[in-house]
N, C-alpha and C positions, 0 to 999 in steps of 0.2 A: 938633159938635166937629170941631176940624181934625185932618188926620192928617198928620205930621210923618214924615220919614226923617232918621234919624243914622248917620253912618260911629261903627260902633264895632267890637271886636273881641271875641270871641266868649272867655269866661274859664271857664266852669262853670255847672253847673246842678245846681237844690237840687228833689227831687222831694215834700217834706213839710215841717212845720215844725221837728220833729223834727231831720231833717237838718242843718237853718238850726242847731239850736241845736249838735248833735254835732259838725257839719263844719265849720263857716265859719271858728269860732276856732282852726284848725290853717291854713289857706287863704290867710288875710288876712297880705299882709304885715306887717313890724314896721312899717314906715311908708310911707304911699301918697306917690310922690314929688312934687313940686312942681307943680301946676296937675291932676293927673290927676285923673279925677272916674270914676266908675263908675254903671253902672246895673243896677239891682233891677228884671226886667217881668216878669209873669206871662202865661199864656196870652193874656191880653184884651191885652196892652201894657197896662195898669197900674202905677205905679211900685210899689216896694216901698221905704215910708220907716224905718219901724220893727216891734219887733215884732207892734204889734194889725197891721197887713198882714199878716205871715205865717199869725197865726190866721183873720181873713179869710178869705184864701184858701182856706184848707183847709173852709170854711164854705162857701166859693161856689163849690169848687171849679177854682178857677183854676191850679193849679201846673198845669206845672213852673213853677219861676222859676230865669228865666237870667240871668245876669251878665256882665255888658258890660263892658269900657274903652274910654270914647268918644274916639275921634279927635279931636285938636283943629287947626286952622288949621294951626300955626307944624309940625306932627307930618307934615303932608297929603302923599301922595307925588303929589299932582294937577300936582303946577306949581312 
């Protein structure tokens, strides 16, 4: 498998599934603004799409899981 780097920005970390369910719906914006995309990775860099992930995880133990806002191009302060 290939291993990929993404410019993204660092938003929170959910340490159980528990959490996921307590925390996130006070966290989450009303609305994620236009093109923004976010990433859900567990210890392994696994995404995290839904909630059988979160259980998963706590099975394979993989938490934490961190949450990203990934940079996009038109965002880049490269150039």
């Amino acid at each position: 498998m290939e291993k990929i780097m993404v410019n993204a920005e660092f938003l929170f970390e959910l340490s159980s599934k528990l959490q996921w369910i307590s925390r996130v719906p006070g966290i989450l914006p009303d609305k994620i603004r236009g093109g923004e995309q976010w990433i859900w990775l567990d210890k392994n860099g696994d995404v995290f799409e839904c909630g059988t992930d979160f259980s998963a995880a706590e099975k394979k133990a993989t938490y934490p899981c961190k949450v990203y806002r990934v940079q996009n191009v038109a965002s880049s302060n490269d150039g």
